[in-house]
ZADO-1210 file (C-alpha; in nm, 4 decimals, padded with zeros to 6 digits):
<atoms>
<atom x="-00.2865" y="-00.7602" z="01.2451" code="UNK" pos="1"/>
<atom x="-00.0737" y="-00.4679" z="01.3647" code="UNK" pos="2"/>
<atom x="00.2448" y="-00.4543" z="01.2400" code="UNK" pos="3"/>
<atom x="00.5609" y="-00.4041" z="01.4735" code="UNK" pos="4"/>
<atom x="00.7330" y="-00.1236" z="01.5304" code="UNK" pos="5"/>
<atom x="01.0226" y="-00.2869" z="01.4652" code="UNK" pos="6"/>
<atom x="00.9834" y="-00.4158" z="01.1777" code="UNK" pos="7"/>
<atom x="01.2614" y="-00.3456" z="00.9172" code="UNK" pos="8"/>
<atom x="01.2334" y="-00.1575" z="00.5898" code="UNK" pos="9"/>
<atom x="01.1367" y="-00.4062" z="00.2785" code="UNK" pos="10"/>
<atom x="00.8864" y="-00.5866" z="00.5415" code="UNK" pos="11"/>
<atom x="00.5749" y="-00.7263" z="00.3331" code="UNK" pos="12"/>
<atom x="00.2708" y="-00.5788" z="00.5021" code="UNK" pos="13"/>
<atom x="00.0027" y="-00.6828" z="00.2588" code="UNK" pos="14"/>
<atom x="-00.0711" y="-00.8088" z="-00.0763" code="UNK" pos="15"/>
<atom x="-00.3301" y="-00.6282" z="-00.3498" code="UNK" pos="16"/>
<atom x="-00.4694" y="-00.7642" z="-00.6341" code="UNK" pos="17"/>
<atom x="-00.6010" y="-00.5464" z="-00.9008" code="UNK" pos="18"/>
<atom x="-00.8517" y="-00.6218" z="-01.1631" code="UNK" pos="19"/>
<atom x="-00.9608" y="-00.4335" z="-01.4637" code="UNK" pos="20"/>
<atom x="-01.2004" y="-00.6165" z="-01.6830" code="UNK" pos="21"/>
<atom x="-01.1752" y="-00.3946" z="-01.9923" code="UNK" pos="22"/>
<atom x="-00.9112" y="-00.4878" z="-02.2827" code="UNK" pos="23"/>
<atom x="-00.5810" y="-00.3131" z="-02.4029" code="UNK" pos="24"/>
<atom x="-00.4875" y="00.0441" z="-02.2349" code="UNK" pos="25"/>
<atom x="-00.8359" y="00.0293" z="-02.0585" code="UNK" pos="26"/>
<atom x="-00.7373" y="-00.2884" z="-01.8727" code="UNK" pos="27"/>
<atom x="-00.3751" y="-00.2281" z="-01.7629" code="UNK" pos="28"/>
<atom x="-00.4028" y="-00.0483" z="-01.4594" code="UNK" pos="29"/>
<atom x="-00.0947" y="00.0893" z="-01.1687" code="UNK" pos="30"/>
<atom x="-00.1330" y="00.1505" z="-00.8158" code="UNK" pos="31"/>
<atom x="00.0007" y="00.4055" z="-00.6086" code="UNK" pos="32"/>
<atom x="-00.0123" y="00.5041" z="-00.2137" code="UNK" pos="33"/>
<atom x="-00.1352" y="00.8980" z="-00.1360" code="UNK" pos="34"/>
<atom x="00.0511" y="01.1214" z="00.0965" code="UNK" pos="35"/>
<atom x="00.4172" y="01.0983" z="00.2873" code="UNK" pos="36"/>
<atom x="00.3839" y="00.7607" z="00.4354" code="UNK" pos="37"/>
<atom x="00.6495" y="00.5275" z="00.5660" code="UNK" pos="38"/>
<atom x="00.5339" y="00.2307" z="00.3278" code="UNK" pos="39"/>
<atom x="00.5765" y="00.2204" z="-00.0663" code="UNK" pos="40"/>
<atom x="00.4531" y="-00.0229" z="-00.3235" code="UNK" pos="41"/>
<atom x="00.6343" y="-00.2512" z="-00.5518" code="UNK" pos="42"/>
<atom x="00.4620" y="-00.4663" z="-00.8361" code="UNK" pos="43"/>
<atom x="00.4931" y="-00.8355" z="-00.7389" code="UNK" pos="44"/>
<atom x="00.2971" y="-01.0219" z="-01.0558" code="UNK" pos="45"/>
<atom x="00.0686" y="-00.9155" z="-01.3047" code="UNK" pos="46"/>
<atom x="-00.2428" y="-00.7527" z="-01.1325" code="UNK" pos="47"/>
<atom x="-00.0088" y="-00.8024" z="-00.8052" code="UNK" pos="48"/>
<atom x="00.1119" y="-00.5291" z="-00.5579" code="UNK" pos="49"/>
<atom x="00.2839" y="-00.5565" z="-00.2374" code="UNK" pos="50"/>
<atom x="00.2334" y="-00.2890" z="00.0262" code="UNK" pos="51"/>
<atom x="00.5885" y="-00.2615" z="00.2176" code="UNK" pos="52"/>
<atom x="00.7788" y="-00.0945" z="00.4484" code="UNK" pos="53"/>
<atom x="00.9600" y="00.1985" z="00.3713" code="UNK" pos="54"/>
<atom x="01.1264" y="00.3257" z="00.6720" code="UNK" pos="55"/>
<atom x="01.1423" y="00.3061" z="01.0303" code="UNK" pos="56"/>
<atom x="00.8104" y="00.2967" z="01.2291" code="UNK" pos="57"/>
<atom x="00.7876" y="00.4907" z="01.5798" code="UNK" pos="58"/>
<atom x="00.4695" y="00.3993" z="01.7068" code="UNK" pos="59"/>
<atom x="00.5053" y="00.6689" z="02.0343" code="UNK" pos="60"/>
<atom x="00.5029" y="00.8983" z="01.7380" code="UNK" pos="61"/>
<atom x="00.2272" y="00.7591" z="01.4964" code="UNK" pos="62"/>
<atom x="-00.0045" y="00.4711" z="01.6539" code="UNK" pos="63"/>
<atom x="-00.1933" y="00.4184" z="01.3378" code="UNK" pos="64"/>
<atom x="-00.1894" y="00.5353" z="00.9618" code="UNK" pos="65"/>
<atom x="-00.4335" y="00.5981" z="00.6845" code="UNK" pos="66"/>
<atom x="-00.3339" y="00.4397" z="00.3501" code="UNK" pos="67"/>
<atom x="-00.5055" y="00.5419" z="00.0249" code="UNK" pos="68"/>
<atom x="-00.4198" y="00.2967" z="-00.2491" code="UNK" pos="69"/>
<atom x="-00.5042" y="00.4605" z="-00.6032" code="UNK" pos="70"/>
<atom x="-00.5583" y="00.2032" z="-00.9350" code="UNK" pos="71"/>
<atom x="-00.6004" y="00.4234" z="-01.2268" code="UNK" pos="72"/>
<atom x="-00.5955" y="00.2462" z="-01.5771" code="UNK" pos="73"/>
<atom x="-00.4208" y="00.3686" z="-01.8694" code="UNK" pos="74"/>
<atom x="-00.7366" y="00.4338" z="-02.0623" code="UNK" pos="75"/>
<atom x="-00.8955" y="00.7358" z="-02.2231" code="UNK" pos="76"/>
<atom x="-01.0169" y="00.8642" z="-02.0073" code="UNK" pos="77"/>
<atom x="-00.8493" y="00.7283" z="-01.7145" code="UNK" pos="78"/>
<atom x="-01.0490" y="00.5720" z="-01.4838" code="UNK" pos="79"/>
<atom x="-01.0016" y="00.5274" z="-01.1095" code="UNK" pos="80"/>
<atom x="-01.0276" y="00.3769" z="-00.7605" code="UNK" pos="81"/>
<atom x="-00.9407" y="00.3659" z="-00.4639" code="UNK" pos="82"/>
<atom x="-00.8926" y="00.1735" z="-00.1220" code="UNK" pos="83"/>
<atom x="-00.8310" y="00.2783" z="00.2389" code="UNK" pos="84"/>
<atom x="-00.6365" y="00.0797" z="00.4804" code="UNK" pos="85"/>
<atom x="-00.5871" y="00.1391" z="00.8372" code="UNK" pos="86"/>
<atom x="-00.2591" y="00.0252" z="00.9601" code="UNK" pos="87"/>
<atom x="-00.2325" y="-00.0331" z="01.3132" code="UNK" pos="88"/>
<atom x="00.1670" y="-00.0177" z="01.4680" code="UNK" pos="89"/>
<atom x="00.2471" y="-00.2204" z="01.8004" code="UNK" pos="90"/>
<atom x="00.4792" y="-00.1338" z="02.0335" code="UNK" pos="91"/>
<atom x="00.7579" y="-00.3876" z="02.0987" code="UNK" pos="92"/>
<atom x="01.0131" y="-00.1862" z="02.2956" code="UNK" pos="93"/>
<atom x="00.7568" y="-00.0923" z="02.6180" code="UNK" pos="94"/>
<atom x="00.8110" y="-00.2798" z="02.9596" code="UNK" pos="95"/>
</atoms>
């Protein structure tokens, strides 16, 4: 679903679960978004991110983004993944 472009900052966008199968170091693994985006992520649970909001969205300026979501483990040596997203912005202000 696209999200509006008015949506305020803090606004849930999605939910990621992360799984590692491996024990110890080699199964605790963090997240993290690549590039200058207008969304962060917070931890929500164990093996639990949520994908939020982090500023204003303009979507005359940006119709659609490109979200990379790293998982690395803490293992040695790290390990990693990653996940694209394409999120889609409406336009709410538009007559």
């Amino acid at each position: 679903n696209p999200i509006p472009e008015d949506s305020v900052p803090s606004t849930v966008i999605a939910v990621i679960n992360v799984r590692d199968r491996d024990s110890g170091d080699n199964g605790e693994v963090t997240c993290n978004i690549d590039g200058d985006l207008p969304f962060r992520l917070e931890p929500s649970s164990e093996n639990t991110y949520k994908l939020l909001t982090a500023s204003a969205l303009d979507r005359e300026k940006v119709p659609a983004y490109n979200v990379t979501i790293t998982a690395r483990d803490r293992g040695s040596p790290a390990l990693s993944s990653r996940a694209a997203l394409v999120l889609e912005v409406s336009d709410v202000n538009d007559n």
